[in-house]
Each structure stands twice: as C-alpha cells, then as structure tokens.
C-alpha positions in Angstrom: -177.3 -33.5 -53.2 -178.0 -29.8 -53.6 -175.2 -27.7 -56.0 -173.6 -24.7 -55.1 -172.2 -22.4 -57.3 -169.6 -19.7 -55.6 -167.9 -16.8 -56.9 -165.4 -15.9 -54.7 -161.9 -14.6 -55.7 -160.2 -14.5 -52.7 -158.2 -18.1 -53.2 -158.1 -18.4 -49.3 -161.7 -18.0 -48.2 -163.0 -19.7 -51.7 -160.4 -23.0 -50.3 -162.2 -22.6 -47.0 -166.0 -22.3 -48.1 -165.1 -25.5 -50.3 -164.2 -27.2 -47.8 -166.3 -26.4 -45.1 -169.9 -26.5 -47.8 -168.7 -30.3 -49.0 -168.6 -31.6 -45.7 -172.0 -30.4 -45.0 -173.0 -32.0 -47.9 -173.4 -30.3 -50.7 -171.7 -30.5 -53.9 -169.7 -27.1 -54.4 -168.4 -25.6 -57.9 -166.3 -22.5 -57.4 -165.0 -19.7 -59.7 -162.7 -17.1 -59.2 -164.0 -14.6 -61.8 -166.6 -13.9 -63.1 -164.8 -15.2 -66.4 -164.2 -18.4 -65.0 -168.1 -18.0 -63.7 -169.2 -17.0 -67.5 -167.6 -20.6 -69.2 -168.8 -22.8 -66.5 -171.3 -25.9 -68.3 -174.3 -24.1 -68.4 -176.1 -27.4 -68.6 -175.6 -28.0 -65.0 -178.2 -25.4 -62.7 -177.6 -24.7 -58.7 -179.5 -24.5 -55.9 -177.9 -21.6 -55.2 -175.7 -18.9 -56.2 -173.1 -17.3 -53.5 -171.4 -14.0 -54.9 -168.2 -11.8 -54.0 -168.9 -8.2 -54.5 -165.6 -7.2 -55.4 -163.8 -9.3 -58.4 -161.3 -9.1 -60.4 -162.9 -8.8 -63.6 -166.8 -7.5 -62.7 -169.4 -7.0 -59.7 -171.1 -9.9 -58.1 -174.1 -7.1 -57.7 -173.9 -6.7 -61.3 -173.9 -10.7 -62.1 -176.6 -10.9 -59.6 -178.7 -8.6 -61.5 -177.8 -11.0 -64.5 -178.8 -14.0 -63.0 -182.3 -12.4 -62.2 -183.0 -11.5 -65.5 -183.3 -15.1 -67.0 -186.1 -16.5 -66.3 -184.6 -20.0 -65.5 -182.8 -18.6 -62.4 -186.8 -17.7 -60.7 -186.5 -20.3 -58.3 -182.4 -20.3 -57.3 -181.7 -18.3 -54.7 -178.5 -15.8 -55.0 -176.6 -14.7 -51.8 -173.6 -11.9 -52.1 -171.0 -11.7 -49.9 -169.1 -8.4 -48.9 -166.3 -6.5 -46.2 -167.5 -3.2 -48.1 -171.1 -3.5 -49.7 -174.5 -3.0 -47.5 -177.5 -4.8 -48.2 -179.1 -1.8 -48.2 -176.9 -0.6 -50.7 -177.3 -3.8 -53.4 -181.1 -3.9 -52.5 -182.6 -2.4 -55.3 -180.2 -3.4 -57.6 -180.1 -7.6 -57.3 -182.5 -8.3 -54.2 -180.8 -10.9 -53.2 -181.8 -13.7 -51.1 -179.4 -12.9 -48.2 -176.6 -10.9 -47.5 -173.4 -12.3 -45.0 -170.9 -9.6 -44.0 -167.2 -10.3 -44.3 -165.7 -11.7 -42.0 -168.1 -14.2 -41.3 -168.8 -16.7 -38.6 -168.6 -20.2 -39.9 -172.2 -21.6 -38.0 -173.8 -17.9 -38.8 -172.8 -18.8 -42.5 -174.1 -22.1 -42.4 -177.8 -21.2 -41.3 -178.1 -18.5 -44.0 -177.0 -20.7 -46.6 -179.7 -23.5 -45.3 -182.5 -20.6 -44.9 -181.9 -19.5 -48.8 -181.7 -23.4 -49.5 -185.0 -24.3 -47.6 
C-alpha cells in the first residue's frame, strides 16, 4: 500500500482528501502544520508528499524546498497545493512534481496524484 503524507490545514478539505485518498487505496497520514508535519515518526517514508502553500505556522514552498535537500527524499515525489500560488511562481524554488489549483476537481486530483505516484 503506497503512504501519503499531506499537509493541509484547512480541517475541511484535509477530512475530504482523507477520505477520498483511503478509499482509493492508499494509506494517508495528515498534518495540519507544519509543526504537527516536523514531529511526525520519521522512521516511516511516503510515496509522496502533498503540500498546502499557505499554513499556519510556515510555507509548504519552503518545506518543499526542505524535503529536497535530504538526499533520502530523491525518489518521493512532492505535490503543493494552492488558491493563490502559480507553479510558475514556486518553480524555481521547490520544483515540485505537480501543481493542483484550489479548488480542485476530485477525478483531475486523482490522476495527478497517480502520475507523481507512477
């Protein structure tokens, strides 16, 4: 079963992407800050890393960037999530895997997250 890790603080759409990633199978740990994010068990790795932009206590760019540095993290994908950031914006700053605009379209969601998977 392949982990997902999300950072999402809005309680409502994290609830929903919980949901709607476990019944597609995959086994979902969620955070809402990048606090929550930072005390996880960092014995357990991803498959990939789904990001807010916006959080209460940080950037998702900015833990994105993070992520990339270790060297561990090479082969996990990291997609952020925004209403107000541009891919074009974060590019140069995280390179992510993917970008999904706020709001979202469930089945649109669903195929980026199994393009960054596969």
């Amino acid at each position: 079963m392949r982990t997902i890790f999300l950072l999402e603080d809005d309680e409502g759409i994290r609830d929903v992407l919980e949901i709607l990633l476990s019944s597609e199978g995959y086994l979902v740990q969620s955070f809402a800050s990048i606090e929550e994010f930072n005390n996880r068990d960092i014995s357990v790795s991803p498959n990939l890393y789904i990001f807010d932009v916006m959080l209460p206590d940080g950037s998702g760019i900015d833990l994105c960037k993070e992520i990339k540095k270790n060297p561990t993290n090479d082969d996990i994908p990291v997609v952020i999530m925004s209403a107000h950031a541009y891919l074009k914006d974060i590019k140069d700053v995280c390179d992510p895997q993917d970008f999904i605009t706020k709001p979202f379209e469930i089945n649109h969601l669903l195929e980026r997250i199994k393009l960054a998977l596969d």
